[in-house]
C-alpha positions as CSV (number, residue, x, y, z in Angstrom):
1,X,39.6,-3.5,-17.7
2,X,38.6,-1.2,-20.5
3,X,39.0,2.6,-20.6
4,X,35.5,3.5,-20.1
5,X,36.3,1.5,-16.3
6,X,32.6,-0.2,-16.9
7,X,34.0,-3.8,-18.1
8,X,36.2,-6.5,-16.9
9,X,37.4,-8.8,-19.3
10,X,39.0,-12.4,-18.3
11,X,40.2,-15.7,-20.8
12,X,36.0,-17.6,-19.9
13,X,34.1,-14.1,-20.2
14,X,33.5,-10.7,-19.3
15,X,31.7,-9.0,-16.4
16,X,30.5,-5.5,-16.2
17,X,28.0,-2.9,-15.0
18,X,25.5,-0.5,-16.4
19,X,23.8,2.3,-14.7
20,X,19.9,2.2,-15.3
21,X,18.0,5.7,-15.8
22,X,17.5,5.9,-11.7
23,X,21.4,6.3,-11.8
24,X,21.4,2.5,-9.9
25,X,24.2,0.5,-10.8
26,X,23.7,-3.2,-12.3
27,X,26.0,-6.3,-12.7
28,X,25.8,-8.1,-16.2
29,X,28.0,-11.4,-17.5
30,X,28.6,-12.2,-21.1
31,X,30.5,-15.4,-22.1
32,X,30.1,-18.1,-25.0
33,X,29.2,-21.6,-24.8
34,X,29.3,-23.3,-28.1
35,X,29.8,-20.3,-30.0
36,X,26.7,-18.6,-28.4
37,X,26.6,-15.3,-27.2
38,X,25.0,-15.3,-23.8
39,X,24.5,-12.1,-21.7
40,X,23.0,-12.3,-18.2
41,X,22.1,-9.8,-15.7
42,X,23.1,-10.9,-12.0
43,X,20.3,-10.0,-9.7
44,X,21.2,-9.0,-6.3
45,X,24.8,-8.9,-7.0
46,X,26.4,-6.2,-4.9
47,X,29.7,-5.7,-6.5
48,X,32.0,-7.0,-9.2
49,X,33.2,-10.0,-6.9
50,X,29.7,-11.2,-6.5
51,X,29.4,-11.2,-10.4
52,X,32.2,-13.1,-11.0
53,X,31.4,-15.8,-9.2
54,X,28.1,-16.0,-11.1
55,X,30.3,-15.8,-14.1
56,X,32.9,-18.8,-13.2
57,X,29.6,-20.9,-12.0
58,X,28.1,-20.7,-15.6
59,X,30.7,-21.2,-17.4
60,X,32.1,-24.3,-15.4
61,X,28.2,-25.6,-15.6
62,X,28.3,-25.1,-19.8
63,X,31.8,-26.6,-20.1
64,X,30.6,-30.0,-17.7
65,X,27.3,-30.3,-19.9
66,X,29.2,-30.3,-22.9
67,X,31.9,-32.9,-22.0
68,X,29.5,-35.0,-20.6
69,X,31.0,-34.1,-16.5
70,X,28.5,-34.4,-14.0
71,X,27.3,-30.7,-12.3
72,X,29.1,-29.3,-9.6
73,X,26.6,-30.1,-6.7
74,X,26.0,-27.8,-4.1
75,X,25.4,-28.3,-0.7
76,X,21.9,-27.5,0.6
77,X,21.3,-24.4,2.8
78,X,19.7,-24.5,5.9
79,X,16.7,-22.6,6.4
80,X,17.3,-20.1,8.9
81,X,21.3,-19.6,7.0
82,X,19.4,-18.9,4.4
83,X,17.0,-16.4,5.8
84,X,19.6,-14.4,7.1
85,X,20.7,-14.2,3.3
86,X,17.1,-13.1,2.5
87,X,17.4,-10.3,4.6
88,X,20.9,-8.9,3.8
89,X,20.1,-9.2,-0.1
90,X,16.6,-8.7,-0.6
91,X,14.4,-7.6,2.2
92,X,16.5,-4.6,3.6
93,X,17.9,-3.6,-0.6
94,X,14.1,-3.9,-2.1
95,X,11.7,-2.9,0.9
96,X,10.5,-0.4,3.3
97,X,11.9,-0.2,6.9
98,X,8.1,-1.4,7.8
99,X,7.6,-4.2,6.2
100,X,11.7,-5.2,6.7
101,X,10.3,-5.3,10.2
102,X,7.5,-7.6,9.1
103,X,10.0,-10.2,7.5
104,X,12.6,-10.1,10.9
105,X,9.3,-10.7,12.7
106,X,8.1,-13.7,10.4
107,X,11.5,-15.4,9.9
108,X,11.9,-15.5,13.7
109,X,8.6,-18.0,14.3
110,X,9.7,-19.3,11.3
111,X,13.1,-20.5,12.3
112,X,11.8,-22.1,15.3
113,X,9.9,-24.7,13.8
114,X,12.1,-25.0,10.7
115,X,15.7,-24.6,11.8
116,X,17.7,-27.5,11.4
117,X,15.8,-28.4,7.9
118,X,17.8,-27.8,4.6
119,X,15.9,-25.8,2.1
120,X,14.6,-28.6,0.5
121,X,13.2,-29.8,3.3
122,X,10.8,-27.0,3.0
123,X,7.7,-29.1,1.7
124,X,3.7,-28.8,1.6
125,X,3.5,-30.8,4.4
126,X,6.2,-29.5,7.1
127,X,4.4,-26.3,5.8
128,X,0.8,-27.6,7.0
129,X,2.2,-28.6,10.3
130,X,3.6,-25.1,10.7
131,X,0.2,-23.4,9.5
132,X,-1.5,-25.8,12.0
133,X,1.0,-25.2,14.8
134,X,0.4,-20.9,14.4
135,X,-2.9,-20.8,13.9
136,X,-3.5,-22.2,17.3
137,X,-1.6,-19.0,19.0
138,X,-2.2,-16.4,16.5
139,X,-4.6,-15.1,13.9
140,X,-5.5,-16.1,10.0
141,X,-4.1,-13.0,9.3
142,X,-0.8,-13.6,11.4
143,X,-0.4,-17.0,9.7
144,X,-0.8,-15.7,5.8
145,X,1.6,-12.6,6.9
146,X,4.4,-15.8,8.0
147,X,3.0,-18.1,4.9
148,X,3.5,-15.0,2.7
149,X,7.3,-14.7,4.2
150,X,8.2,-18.3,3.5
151,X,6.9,-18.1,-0.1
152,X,8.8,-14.9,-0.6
153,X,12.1,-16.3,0.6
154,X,12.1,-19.9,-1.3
155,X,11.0,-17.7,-4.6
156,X,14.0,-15.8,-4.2
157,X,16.2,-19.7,-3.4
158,X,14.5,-20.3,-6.9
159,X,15.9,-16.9,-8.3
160,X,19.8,-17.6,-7.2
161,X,19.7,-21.3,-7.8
162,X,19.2,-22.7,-4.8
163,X,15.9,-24.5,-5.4
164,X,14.5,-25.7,-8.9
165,X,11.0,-24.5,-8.2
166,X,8.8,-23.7,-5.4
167,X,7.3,-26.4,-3.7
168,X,4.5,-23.9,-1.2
169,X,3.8,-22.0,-4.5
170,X,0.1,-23.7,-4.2
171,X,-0.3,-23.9,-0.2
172,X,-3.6,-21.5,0.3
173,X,-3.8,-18.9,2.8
174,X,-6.4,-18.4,5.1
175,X,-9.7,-16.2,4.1
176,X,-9.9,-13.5,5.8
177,X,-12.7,-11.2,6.8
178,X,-13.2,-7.9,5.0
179,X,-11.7,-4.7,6.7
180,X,-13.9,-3.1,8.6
181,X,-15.2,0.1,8.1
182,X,-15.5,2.9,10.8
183,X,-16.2,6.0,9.9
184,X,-16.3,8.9,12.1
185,X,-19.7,10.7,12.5
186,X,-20.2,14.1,12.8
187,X,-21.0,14.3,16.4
188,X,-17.7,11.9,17.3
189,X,-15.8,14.3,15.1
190,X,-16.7,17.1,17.6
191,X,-15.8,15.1,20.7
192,X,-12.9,13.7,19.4
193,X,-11.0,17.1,18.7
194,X,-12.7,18.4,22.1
195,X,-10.8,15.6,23.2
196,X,-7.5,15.5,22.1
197,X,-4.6,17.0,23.6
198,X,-2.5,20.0,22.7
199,X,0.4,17.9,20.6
200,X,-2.3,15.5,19.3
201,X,-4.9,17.6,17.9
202,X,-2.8,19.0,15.0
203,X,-2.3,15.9,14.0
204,X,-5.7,14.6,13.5
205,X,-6.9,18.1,11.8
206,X,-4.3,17.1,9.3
207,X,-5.1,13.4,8.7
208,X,-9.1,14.7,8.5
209,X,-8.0,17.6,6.1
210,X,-5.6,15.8,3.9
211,X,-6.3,11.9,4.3
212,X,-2.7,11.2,4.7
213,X,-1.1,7.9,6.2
214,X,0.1,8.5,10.0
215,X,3.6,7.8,8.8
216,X,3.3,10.4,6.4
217,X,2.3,13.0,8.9
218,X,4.5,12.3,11.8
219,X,7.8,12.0,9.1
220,X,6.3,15.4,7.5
221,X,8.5,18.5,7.3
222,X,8.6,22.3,7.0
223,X,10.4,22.4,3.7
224,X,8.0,20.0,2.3
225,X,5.0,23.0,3.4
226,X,4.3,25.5,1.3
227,X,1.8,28.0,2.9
228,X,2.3,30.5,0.1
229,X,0.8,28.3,-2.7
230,X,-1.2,26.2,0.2
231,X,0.6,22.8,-1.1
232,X,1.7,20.0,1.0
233,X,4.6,18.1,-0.9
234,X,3.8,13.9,0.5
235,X,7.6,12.6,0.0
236,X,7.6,9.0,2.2
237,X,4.5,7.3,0.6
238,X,3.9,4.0,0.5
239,X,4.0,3.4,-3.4
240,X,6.9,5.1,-3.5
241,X,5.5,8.2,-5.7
242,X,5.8,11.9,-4.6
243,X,2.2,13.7,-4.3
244,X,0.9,17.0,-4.0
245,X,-2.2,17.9,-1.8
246,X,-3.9,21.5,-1.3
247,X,-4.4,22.8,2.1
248,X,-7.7,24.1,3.2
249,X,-8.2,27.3,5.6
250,X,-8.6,24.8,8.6
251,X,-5.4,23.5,8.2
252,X,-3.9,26.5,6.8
253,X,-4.8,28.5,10.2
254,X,-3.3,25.2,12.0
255,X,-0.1,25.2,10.3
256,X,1.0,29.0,10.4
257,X,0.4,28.4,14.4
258,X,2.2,25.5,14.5
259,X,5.3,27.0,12.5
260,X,5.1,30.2,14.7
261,X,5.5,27.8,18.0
262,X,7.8,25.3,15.9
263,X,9.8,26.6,12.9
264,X,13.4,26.4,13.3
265,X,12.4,22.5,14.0
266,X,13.0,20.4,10.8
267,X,9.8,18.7,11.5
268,X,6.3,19.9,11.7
269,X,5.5,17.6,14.7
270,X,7.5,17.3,17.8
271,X,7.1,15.5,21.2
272,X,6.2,18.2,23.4
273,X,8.5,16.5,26.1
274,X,11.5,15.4,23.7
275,X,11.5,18.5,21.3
276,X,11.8,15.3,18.9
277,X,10.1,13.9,15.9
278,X,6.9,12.5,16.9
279,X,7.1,8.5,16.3
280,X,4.3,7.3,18.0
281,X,0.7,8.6,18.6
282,X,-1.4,5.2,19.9
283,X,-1.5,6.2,23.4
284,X,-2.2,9.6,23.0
285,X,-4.9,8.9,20.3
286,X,-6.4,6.0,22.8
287,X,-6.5,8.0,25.3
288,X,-8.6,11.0,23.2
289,X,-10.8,8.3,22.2
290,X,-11.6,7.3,25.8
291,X,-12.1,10.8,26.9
292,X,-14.4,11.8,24.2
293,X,-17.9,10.6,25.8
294,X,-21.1,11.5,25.3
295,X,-21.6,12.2,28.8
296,X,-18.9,13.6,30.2
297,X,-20.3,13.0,33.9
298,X,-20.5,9.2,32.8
299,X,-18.1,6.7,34.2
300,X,-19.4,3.8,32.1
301,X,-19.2,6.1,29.0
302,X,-16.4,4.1,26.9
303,X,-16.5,7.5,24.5
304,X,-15.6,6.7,20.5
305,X,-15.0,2.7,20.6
306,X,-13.3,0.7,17.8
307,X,-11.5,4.1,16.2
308,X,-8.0,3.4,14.7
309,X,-6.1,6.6,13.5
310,X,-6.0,5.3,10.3
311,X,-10.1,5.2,10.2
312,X,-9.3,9.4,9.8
313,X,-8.2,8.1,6.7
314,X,-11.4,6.7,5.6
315,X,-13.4,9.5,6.8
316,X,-11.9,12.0,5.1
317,X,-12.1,10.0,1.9
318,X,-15.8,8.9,2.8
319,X,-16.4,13.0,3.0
320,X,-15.0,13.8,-0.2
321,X,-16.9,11.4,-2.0
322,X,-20.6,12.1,-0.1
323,X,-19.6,15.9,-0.9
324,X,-20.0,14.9,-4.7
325,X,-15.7,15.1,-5.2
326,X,-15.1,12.2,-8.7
327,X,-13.3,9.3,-7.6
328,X,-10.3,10.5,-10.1
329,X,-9.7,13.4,-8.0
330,X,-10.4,11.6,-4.4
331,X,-7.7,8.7,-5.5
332,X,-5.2,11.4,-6.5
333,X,-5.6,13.1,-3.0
334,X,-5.0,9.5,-1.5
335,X,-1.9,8.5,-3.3
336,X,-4.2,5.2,-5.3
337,X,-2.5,4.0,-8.1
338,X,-5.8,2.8,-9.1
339,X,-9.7,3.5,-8.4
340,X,-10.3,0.2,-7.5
341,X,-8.4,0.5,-4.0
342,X,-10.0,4.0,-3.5
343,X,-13.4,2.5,-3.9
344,X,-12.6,0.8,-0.5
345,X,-12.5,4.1,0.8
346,X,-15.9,5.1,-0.5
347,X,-18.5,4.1,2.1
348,X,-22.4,5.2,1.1
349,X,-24.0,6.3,4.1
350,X,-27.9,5.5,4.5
351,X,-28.9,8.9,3.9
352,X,-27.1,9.1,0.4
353,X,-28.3,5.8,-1.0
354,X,-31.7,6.8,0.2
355,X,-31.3,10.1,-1.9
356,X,-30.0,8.3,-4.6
357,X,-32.9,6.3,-4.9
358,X,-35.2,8.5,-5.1
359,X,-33.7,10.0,-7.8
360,X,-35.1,7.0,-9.6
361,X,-38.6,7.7,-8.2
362,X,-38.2,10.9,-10.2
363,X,-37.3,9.7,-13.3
364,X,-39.8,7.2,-13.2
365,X,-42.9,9.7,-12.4
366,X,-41.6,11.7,-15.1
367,X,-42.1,9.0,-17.6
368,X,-45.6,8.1,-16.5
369,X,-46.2,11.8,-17.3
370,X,-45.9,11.2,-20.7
371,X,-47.6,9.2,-23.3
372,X,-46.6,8.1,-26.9
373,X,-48.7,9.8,-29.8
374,X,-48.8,7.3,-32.8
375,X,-50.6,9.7,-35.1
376,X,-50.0,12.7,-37.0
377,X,-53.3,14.3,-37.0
378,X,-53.0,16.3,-34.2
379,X,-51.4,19.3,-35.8
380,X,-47.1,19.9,-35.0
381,X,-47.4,16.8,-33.2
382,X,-44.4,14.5,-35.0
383,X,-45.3,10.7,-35.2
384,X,-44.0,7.9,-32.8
385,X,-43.0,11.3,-30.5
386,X,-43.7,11.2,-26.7
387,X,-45.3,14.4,-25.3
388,X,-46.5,15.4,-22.1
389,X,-50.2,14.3,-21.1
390,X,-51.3,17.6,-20.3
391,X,-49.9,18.6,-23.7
392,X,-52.5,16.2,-24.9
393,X,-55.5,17.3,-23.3
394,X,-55.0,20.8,-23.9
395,X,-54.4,19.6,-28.1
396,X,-57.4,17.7,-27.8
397,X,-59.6,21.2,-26.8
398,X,-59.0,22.3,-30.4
């Protein structure tokens, strides 16, 4: 080992690791073959041991190929072996808790119908068959989730050698129907904070006043509140970037309440039975939904049907953007890496295309109030101008 403690050096090549700016470590090889200079990074490796064995594979593959020895061949994983590799190396290093979930939940349907099958196995048409099998239980949607799985973990047996390419690569997905849109109106708005109850409503003032993600609210804490410069600091977001987003005097008033009745909590929300972290708000928010009718004395009053929390989302940024707030400043508020996704968020009501519209009416009865003057006899009158056709009565008087 050198001094700087970075390097390992053996008689076939050298392994080592290098910290990146983040301050995460990575594993690199270097070793000749034929006088060449060959330096590889090991993806996924996970210490020095993990390297090496990289290392010794390559250079036992270079020295075969050049003496004409046939390639070590390796035996074929199974599928569900395999996917429990996915997982350990990839899914829970690279991914959020949530959509870890997502692949534990995929690869289980997925090693029922193909466990027992080496990876190779894993064709178009065993993958029709599966497609065809699921889509009779479950959803498009639940199918391209599992399809999306499977292409995920035989791109990563392509990545460590275990595959030479992908053979699903081209298998197409179902099409699935746009999201819908539900937007709260303003009426609902009022029922639905009548409506909720006294641990709940706090947390749909701030989804309404800040757009944030559920998991973003129910993970928020006090530390990350700043009441003095009226700043809430978003830390867990789903592109993995920090934002900052003003609080209004709504939420302002909400806050200080909530941090007289909760402060020496870490979090800003707690389970009013648990003292905890909230975790979980569906039953509590289906419940406000129920109760929030139009007629109260109404037993066949559903209240506000089809509302998911995360349609708060879309109000607020539906509000912003009928208010006249740019889409630069509405996608910053959201966390968008780009406008394109925030557009989705943008939903034109009747009333404000029907406004916008006329705006055109205007414009256009403004130009048939004006005529073009090709002469220059009409004194201060400029040729090829257009002027007002009252302006050209009145010259016409003199």
């Amino acid at each position: 080992m050198s001094p700087k403690g970075k390097i390992w050096r053996y008689p076939f090549g050298s392994v080592y690791l290098r910290q990146s700016k983040s301050g995460e470590g990575r594993w690199y090889i270097y070793y000749r073959v034929n006088g060449q200079r060959i330096r590889e990074a090991v993806k996924n490796a996970l210490n020095r041991a993990d390297a090496l064995k990289v290392l010794v594979s390559k250079v036992g593959d270079a020295f075969r190929r050049r003496y004409g020895f046939p390639l070590e061949k390796k035996e074929d994983a199974l599928f569900e072996d395999f996917g429990k590799e996915f997982l350990k190396l990839y899914s829970r290093v690279h991914w959020r808790p949530k959509t870890v979930r997502g692949h534990e939940n995929s690869l289980r349907h997925l090693n029922r119908f193909f466990k027992g099958r080496r990876l190779p196995d894993v064709m178009p048409e065993s993958t029709a068959r599966y497609i065809a099998e699921r889509s009779k239980k479950v959803s498009p949607a639940t199918v391209n989730r599992e399809l999306s799985c499977l292409k995920c973990v035989l791109n990563r047996a392509v990545e460590w050698g275990r595959l030479e390419t992908n053979p699903i690569i081209r298998v197409r997905k179902f099409k699935e129907p746009e999201p819908k849109d539900r937007i709260l109106a303003g009426e609902e708005l009022g029922r639905l904070l009548q409506a909720c109850a006294s641990h709940l409503k706090p947390i749909v003032l701030t989804a309404l006043c800040t757009a944030m993600r559920r998991s973003e609210i129910l993970s928020l804490k006090w530390r990350q509140v700043d009441l003095g410069r009226k700043t809430v600091h978003v830390e867990r977001t789903k592109s993995g970037k920090p934002r900052a987003i003003p609080i209004n005097s709504v939420l302002l008033d909400e806050f200080s309440r909530l941090k007289q009745a909760n402060g020496k909590s870490e979090y800003v929300f707690l389970d009013p039975a648990k003292r905890r972290p909230m975790k979980d708000i569906k039953t509590a928010f289906r419940s406000a939904c129920a109760r929030a009718k139009k007629n109260p004395d109404d037993e066949k009053d559903p209240g506000i049907v089809g509302l998911r929390f995360h349609d708060l989302r879309h109000t607020a940024a539906s509000r912003m953007v009928e208010a006249g707030v740019d889409l630069v400043t509405v996608s910053k508020i959201l966390g968008h890496a780009s406008i394109q996704t925030t557009m989705r968020y943008a939903h034109p009501t009747p009333e404000n295309m029907r406004r916008a519209v006329e705006t055109l009416a205007q414009n256009v009865a403004s130009a048939q109030d004006f005529v073009p003057i090709l002469s220059t006899k009409k004194e201060g009158v400029p040729a090829n101008a257009f002027v007002s056709a009252n302006y050209q009565s009145r010259a016409s008087a003199f």
